[in-house]
Biotite code that builds the C-alpha atoms (Angstrom):
import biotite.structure as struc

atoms = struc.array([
    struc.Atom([-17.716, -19.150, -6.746], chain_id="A", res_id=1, res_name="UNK", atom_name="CA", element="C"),
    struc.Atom([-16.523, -15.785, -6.895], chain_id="A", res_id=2, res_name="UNK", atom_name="CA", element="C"),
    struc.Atom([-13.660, -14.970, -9.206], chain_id="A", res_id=3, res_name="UNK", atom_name="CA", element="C"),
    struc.Atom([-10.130, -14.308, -7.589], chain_id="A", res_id=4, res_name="UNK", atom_name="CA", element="C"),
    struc.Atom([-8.905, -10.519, -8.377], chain_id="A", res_id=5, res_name="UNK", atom_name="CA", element="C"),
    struc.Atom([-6.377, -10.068, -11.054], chain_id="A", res_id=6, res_name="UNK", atom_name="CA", element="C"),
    struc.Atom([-4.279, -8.362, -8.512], chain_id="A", res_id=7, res_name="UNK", atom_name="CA", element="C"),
    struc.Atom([-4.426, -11.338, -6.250], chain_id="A", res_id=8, res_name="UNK", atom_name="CA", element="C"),
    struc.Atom([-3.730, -13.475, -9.348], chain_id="A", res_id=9, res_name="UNK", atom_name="CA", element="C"),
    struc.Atom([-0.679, -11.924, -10.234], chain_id="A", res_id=10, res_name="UNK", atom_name="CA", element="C"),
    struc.Atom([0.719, -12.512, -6.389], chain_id="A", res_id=11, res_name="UNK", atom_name="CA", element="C"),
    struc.Atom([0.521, -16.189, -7.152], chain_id="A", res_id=12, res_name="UNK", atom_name="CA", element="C"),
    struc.Atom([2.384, -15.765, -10.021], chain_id="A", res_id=13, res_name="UNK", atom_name="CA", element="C"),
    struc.Atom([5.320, -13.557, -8.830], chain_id="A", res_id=14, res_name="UNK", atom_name="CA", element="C"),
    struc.Atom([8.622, -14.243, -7.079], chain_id="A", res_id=15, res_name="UNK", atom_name="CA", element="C"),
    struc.Atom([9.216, -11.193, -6.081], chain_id="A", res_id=16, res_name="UNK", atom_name="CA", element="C"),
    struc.Atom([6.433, -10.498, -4.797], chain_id="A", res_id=17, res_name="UNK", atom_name="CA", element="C"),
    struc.Atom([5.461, -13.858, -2.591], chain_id="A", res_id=18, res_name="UNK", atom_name="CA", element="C"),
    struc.Atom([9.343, -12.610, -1.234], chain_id="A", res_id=19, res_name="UNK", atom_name="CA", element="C"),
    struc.Atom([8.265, -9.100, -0.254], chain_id="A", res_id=20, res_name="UNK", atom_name="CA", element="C"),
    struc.Atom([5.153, -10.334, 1.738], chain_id="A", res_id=21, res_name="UNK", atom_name="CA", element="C"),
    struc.Atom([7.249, -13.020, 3.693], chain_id="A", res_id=22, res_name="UNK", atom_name="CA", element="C"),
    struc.Atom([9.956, -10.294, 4.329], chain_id="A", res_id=23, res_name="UNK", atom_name="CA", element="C"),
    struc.Atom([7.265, -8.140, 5.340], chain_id="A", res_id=24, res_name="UNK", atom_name="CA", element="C"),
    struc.Atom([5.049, -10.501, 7.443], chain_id="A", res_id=25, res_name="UNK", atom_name="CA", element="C"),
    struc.Atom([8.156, -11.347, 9.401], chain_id="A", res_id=26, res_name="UNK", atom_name="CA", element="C"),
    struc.Atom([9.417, -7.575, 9.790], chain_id="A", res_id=27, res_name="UNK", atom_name="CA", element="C"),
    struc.Atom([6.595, -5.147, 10.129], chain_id="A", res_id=28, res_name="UNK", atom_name="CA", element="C"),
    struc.Atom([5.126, -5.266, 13.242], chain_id="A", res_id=29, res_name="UNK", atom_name="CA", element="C"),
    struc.Atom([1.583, -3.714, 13.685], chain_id="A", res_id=30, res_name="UNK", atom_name="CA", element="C"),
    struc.Atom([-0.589, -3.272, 16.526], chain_id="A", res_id=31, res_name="UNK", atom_name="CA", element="C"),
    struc.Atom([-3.923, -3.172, 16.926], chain_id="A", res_id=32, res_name="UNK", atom_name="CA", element="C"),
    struc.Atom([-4.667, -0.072, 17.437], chain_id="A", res_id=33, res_name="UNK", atom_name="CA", element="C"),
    struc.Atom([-1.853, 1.615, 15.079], chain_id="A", res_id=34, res_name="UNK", atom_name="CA", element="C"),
    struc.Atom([-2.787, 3.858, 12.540], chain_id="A", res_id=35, res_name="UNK", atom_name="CA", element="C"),
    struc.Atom([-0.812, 3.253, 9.041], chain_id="A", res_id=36, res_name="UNK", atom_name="CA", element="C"),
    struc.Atom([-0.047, 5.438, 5.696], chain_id="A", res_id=37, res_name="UNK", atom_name="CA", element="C"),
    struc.Atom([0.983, 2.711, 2.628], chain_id="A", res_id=38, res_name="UNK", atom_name="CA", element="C"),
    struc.Atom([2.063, 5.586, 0.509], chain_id="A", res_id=39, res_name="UNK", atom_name="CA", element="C"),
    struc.Atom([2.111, 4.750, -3.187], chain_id="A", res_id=40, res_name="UNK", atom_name="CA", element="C"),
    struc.Atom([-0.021, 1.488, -2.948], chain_id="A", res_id=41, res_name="UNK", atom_name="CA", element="C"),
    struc.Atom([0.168, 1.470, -6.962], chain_id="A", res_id=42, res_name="UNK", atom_name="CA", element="C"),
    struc.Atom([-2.869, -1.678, -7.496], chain_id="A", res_id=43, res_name="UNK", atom_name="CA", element="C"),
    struc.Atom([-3.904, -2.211, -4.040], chain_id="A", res_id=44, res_name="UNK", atom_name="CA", element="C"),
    struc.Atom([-1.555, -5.728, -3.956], chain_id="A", res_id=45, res_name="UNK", atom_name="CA", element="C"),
    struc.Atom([0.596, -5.102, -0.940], chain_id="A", res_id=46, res_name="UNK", atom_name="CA", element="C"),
    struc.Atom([-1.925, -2.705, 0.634], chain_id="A", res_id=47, res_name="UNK", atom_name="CA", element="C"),
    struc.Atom([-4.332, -5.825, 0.306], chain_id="A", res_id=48, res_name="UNK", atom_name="CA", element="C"),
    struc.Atom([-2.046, -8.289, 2.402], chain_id="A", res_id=49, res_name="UNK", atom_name="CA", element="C"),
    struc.Atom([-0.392, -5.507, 4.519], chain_id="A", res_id=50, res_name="UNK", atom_name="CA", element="C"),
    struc.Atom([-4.351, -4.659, 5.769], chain_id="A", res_id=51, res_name="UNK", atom_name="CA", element="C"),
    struc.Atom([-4.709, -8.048, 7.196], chain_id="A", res_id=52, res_name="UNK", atom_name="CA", element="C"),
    struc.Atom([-1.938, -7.702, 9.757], chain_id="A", res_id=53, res_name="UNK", atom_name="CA", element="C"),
    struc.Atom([-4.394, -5.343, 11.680], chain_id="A", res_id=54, res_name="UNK", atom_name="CA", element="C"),
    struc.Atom([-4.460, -1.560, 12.534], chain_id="A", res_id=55, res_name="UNK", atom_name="CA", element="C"),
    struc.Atom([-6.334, 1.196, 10.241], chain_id="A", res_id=56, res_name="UNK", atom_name="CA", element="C"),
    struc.Atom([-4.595, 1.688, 6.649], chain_id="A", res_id=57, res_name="UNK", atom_name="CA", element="C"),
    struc.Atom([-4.733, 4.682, 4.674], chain_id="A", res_id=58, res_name="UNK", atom_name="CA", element="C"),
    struc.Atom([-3.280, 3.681, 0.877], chain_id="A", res_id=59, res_name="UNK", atom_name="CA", element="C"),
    struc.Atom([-2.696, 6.585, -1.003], chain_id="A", res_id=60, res_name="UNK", atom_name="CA", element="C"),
    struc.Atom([-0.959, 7.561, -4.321], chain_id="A", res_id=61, res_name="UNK", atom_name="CA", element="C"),
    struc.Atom([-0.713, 9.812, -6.580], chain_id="A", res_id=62, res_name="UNK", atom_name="CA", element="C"),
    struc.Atom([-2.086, 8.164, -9.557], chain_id="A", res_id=63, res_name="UNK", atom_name="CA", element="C"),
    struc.Atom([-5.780, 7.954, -10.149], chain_id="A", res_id=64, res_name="UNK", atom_name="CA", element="C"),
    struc.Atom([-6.054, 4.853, -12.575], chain_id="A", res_id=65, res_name="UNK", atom_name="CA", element="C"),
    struc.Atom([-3.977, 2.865, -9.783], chain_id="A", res_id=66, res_name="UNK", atom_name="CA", element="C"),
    struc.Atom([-6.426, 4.195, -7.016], chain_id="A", res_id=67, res_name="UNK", atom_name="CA", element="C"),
    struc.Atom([-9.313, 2.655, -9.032], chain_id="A", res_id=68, res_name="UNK", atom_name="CA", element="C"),
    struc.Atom([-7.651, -0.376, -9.593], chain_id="A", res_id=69, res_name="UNK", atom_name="CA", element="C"),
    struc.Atom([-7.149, -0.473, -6.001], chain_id="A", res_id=70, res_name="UNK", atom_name="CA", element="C"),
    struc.Atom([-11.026, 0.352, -5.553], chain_id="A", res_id=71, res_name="UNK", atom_name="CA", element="C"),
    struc.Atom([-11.747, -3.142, -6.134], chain_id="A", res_id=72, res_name="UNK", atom_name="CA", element="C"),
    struc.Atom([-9.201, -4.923, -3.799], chain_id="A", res_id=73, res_name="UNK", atom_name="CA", element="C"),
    struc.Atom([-9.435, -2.693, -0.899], chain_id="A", res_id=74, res_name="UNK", atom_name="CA", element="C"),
    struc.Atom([-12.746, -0.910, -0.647], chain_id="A", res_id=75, res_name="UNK", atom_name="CA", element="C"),
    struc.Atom([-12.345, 1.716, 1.367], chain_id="A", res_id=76, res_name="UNK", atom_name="CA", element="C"),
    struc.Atom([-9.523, 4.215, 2.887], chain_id="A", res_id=77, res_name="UNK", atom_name="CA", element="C"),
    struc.Atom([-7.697, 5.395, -0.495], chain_id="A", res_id=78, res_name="UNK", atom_name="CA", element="C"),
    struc.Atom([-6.640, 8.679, -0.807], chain_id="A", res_id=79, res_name="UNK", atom_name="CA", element="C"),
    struc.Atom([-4.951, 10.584, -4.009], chain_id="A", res_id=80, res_name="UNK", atom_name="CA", element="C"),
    struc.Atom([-2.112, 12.591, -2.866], chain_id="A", res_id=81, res_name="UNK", atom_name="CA", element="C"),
    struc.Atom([-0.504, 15.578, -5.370], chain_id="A", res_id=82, res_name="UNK", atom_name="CA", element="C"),
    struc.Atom([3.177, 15.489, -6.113], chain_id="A", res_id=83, res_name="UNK", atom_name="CA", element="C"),
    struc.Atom([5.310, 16.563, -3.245], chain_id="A", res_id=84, res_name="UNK", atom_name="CA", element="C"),
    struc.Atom([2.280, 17.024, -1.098], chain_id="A", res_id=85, res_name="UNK", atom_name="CA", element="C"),
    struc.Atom([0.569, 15.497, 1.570], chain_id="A", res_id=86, res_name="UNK", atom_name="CA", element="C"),
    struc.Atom([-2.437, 15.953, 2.841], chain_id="A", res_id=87, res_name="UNK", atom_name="CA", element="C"),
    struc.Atom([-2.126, 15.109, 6.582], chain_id="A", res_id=88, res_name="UNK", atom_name="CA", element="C"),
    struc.Atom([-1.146, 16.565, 9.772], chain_id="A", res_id=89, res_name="UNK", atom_name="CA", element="C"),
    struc.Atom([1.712, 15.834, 11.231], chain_id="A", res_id=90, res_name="UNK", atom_name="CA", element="C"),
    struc.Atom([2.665, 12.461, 13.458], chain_id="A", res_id=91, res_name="UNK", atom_name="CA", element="C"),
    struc.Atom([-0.934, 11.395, 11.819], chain_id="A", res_id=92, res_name="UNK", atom_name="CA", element="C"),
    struc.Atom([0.493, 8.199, 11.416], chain_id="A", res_id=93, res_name="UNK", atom_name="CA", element="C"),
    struc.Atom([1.890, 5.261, 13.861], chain_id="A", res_id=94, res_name="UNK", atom_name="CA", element="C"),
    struc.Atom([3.449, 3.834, 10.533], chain_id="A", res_id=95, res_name="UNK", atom_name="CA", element="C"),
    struc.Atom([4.464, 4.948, 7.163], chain_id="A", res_id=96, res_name="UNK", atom_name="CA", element="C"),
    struc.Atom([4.838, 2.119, 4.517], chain_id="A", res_id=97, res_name="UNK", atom_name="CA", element="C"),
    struc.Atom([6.186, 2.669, 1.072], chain_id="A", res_id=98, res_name="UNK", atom_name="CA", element="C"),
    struc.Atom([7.268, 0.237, -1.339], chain_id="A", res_id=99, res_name="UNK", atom_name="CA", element="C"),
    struc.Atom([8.964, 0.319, -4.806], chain_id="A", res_id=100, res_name="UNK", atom_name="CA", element="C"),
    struc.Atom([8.397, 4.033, -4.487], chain_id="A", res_id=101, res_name="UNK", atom_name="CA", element="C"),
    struc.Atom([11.829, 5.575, -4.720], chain_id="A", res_id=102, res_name="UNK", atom_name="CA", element="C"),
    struc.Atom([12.615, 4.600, -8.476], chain_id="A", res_id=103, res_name="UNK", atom_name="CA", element="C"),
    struc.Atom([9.608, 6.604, -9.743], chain_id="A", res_id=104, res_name="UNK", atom_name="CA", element="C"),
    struc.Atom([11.127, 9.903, -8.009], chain_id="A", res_id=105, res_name="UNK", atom_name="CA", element="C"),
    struc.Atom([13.509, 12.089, -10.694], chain_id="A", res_id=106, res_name="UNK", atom_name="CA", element="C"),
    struc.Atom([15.990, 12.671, -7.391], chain_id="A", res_id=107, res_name="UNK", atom_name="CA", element="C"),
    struc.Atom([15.770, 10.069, -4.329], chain_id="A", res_id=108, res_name="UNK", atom_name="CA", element="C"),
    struc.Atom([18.495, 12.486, -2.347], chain_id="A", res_id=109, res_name="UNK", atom_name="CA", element="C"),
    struc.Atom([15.955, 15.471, -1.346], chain_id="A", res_id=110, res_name="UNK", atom_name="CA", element="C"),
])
């Protein structure tokens, strides 16, 4: 038996959480073929369920120690991004994903 990641752990164990996945599930519609940005993935635990609805994910963030964490969950397709900077071309993206993001930023109005 393999053991369960904490990250996946900690979904069990949250409200909030187990409501942003069903919210999400039912909203976000992906198609096969889309290309999606999760930007600021934090630990890889929405990234991780967000994956399985299909497409090709890109999680990034800013934070190194959360893109490690994430290293574990998700395997593959994590980039770091610098602050205020990102490093893709234009409409690179179908999608563009980010969660519990704006309360880290010192002015949400730019």
């Amino acid at each position: 038996m393999t053991e369960e990641h904490w990250q996946l752990q900690l979904v069990n164990k949250s409200l909030k959480k187990k409501e942003k996945l069903k919210l999400l599930k039912k909203h976000l519609e992906v198609k096969t073929d889309s290309v999606i940005l999760d930007l600021g993935c934090a630990q890889g635990i929405l990234s991780y369920f967000l994956r399985k609805k299909g497409g090709s994910w890109i999680s990034a963030d800013q934070d190194f120690v959360n893109l490690k964490t994430s290293q574990a969950l998700l395997k593959k397709n994590l980039i770091q991004t610098g602050a205020g900077v990102l490093p893709f071309k234009n409409v690179s993206f179908d999608l563009v994903v980010s969660l519990d993001y704006l309360e880290h930023l010192e002015d949400d109005q730019l």
